[in-house]
N, C-alpha and C positions, 0 to 999 in steps of 0.2 A: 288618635288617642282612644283605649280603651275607657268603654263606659264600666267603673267600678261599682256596686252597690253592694253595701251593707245591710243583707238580707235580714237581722237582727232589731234593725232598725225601719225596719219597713210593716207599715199597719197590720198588711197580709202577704205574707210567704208567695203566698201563692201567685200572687199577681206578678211575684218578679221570675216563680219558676215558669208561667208562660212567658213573660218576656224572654226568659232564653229561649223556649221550644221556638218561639216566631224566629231569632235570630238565625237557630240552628236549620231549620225549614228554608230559610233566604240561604243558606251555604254560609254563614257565620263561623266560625272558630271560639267557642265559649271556656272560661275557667271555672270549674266548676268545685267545691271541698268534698271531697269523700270523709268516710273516718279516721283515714289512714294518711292521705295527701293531699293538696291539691292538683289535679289534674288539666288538661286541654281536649275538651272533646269536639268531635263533628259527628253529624249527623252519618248511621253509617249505610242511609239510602243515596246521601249526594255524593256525586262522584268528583265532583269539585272540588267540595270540599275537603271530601280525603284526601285527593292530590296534594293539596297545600299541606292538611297536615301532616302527610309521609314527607313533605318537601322541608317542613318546619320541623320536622321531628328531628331528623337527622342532620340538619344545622346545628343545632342545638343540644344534639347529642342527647334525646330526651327517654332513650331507651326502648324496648318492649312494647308493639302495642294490644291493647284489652280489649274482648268487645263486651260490652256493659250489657246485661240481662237484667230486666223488671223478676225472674224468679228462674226456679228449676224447670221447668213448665217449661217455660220460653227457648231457654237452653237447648232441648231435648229437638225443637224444631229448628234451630240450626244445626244442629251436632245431632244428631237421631243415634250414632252408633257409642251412645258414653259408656256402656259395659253396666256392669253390676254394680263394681267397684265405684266407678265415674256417676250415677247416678245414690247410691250411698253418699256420697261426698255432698254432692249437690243439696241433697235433702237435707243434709244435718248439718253442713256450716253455713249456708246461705239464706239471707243475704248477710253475708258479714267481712273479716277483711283477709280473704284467703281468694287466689286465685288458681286457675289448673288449666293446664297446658293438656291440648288431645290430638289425636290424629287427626284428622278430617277422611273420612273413608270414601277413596272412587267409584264405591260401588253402591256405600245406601245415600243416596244424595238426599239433602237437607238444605234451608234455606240458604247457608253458609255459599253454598254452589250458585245462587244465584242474585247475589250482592253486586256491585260494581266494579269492575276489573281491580280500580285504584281501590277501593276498600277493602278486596281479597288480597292485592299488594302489600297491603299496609299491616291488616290483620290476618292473614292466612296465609303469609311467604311460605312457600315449602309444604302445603299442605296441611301445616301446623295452626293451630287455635289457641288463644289463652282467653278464656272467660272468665267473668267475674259477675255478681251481683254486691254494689255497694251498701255496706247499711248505712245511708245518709238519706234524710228526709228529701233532699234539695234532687239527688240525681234520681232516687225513686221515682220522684214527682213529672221528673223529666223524661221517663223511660215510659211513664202509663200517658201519658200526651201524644209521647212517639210512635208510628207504626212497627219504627225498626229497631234495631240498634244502635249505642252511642259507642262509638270507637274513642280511647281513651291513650292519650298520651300521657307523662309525666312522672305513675305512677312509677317506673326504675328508673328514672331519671341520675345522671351522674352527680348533677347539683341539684340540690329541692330547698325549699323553705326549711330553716330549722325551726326544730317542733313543732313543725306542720303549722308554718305560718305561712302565707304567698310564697310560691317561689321565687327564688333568685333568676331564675330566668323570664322572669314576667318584661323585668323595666325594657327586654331586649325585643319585645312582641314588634315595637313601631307600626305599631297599629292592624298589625297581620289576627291580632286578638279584638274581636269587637264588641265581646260582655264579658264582666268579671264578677261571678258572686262570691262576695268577701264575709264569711262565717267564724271569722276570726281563725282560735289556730284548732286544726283538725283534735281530733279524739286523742287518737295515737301519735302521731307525729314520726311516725315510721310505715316503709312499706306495707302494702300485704304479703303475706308469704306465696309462693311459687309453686306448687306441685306439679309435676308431670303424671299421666297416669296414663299406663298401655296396657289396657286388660285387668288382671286384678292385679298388678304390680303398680307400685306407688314411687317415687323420686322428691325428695327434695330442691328441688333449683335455688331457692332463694328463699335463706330463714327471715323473716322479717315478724310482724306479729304475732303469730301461731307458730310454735313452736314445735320441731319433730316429733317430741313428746307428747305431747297433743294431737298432731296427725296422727300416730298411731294409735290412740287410744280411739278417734274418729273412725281408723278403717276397720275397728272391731266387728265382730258381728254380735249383733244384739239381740236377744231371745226374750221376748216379755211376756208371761202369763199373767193372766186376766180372770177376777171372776167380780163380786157385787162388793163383799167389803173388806177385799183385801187381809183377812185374818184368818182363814182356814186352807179352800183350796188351791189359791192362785198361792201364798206363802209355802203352803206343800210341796207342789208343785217345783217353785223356782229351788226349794232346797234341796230336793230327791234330785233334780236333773243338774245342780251344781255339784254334788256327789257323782254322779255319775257321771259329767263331764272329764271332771279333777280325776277319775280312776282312769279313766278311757287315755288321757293324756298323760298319766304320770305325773301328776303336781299336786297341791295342793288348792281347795275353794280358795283360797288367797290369790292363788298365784294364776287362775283363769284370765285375767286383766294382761296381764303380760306374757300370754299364749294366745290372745287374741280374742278373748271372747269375754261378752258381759251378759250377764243373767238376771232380771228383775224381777218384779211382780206391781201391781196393779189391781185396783176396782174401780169400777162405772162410779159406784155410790160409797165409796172410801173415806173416811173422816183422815185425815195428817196426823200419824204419831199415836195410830192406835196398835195395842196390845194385841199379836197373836193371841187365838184362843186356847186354851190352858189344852185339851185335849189334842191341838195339832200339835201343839211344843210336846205333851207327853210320845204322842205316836213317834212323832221324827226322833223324838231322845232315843227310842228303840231300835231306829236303824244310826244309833252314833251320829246323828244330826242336830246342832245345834240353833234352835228358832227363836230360843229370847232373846234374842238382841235382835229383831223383827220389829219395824213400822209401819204399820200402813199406809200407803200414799194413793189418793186420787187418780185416777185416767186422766191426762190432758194430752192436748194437741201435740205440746213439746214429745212426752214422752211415745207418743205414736209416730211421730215425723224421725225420731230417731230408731223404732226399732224393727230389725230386716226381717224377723217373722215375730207373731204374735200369734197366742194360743189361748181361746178362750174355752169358757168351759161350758157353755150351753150358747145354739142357736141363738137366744135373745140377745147375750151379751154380742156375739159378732153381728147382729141386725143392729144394735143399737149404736156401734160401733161404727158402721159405715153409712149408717143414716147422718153421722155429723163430718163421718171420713170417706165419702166413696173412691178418694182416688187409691186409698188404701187395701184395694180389695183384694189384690194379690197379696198380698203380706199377712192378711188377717185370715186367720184359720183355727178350725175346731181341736180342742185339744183330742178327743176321741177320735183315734183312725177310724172306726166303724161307723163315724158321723151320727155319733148317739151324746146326750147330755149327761156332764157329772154330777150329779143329785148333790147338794147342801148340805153337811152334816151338821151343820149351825146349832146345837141344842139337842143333838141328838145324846147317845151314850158314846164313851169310848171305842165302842166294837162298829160305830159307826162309821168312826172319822178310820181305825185302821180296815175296813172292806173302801171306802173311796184313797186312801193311799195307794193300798194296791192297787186298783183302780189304774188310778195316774200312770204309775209305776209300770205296768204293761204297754202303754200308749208311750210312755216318754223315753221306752226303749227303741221304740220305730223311731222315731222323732230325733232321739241321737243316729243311730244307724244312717238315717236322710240326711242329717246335716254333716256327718265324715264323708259320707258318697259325695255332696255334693264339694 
């Protein structure tokens, strides 16, 4: 008989999410709640236990299996070849309730190549990988105890819990299950959705919580300039090069989103819901651009973990930037190709703010040109 605990009910979480690592460690078979289902993981360094669970799996018709990742990070050392695209993804939906399917490549080997025969069976048939990172406290907790991977059944299971309450296939475990943390009913109470990705082409397999529409607006590419308070340069900026986008592609700044591309702007020291300054709204009025309807928003983690290049406008701001973001360092670059700073016209005269437009405006025609080439 499976031991069930109601993790809800327990003094500390935590004492029950090592009671699974030990279980899992012994070659246990655990139930574990994601946000999206409850699932049946093993450990995916023992090879025992994977045995039983590829054996259990397909008794039971439990579908698909996952291999659980503590982050993107982690991913990257098994699967090392995830592309541009594959690592976009990574970054910007994870951990949440979206998974992606990849190749495994014979030639840049990754930990993936040297797992357990039965856990490459289980989770790598065909060469193929589906990863996931769940956002659930409970499997988190169990991933950073881990050295490895949790390999994960359940999650496309034929029969599941409705609304992501225990499954229906639990009563049938007869003891092959030997911990059950019981979190009541999941988040969602529907799968995660399914992506394939081969290169920069993307595939839907399985709509479940993320929706197409939202995967594509995920595989966009994101341009974010940056300068201190988000109300002169970095707003100039992102408007002169959505103009300049919209021309280059035949649409209009509206309709950038569903051509593929998003344009923001950003400061280090940005107040929320501040007022463009009256002089960048005048200068941009003069190239047919329109900035009053311009807020300023803050730099945060979010906004840098989502975006594929960023362009600041002085040295300090990219120092400052990767003193709290170093793994961002590829992504984070000067908006000056001649690697010089764009001076402040914060309080200057009007003849200020248009000599640093143009300014931008020379720079952010390389900077298109770079991003069609690429």
């Amino acid at each position: 008989m499976s031991d069930v605990v109601a993790i809800q009910d327990a003094d500390d979480p935590q004492d029950i999410i090592q009671q699974a690592v030990e279980r899992l460690v012994q070659g246990g078979l655990v139930v574990v709640p994601t946000e999206t289902r409850y699932v049946i993981v093993a450990d995916g360094l023992n090879a025992d236990a994977t045995a039983r669970l590829k054996a259990w799996g397909e008794r039971h018709q439990l579908g698909s299996a996952v291999l659980a990742m503590s982050s993107n990070a982690r991913a990257r050392d098994y699967v090392p070849d995830l592309g541009a695209l594959g690592g976009k993804f990574l970054r910007r939906c994870w951990p949440g309730p979206i998974s992606f399917e990849f190749a495994v490549s014979p030639t840049v080997r990754g930990l993936s190549s040297v797992l357990p025969e039965s856990t490459r069976q289980l989770a790598a048939p065909d060469g193929l990988v589906i990863l996931r990172s769940p956002a659930h406290d409970v499997v988190q907790g169990i991933l950073r105890l881990l050295p490895g991977p949790l390999v994960m059944l359940g999650e496309y299971a034929a029969r599941n819990g409705h609304g992501g309450a225990l499954p229906d296939w639990l009563p049938g475990a007869n003891g092959a299950i030997s911990f059950v943390i019981d979190d009541g009913n999941c988040r969602y109470g529907a799968s995660s959705s399914l992506v394939r990705v081969r290169g920069e082409q993307w595939e839907l397999l399985h709509e479940g919580v993320v929706t197409e529409r939202t995967i594509k607006h995920l595989a966009s590419h994101y341009i974010l300039f940056v300068c201190t308070g988000n109300t002169c340069r970095s707003p100039m900026a992102e408007g002169i090069f959505r103009r300049m986008l919209a021309e280059n592609l035949g649409c209009t700044d509206e309709e950038l989103g569903e051509r593929g591309f998003i344009v923001a702007s950003a400061g280090i020291s940005a107040m929320p819901g501040g007022r463009p300054s009256p002089h960048a709204v005048e200068v941009l009025k003069q190239k047919s651009i329109d900035l009053t309807g311009h807020e300023s928003q803050p730099l945060s983690g979010r906004l840098l973990q989502q975006a594929d290049r960023v362009f600041t406008m002085t040295r300090s701001h990219r120092d400052a930037i990767l003193r709290e973001c170093p793994d961002a360092e590829e992504r984070v670059h000067l908006l000056s190709r001649k690697g010089t700073d764009i001076s402040d016209p914060y309080g200057s005269q009007v003849e200020v703010y248009h000599k640093c437009a143009d300014e931008m405006e020379q720079h952010l025609r390389q900077i298109l040109a770079d991003l069609l080439v690429a």
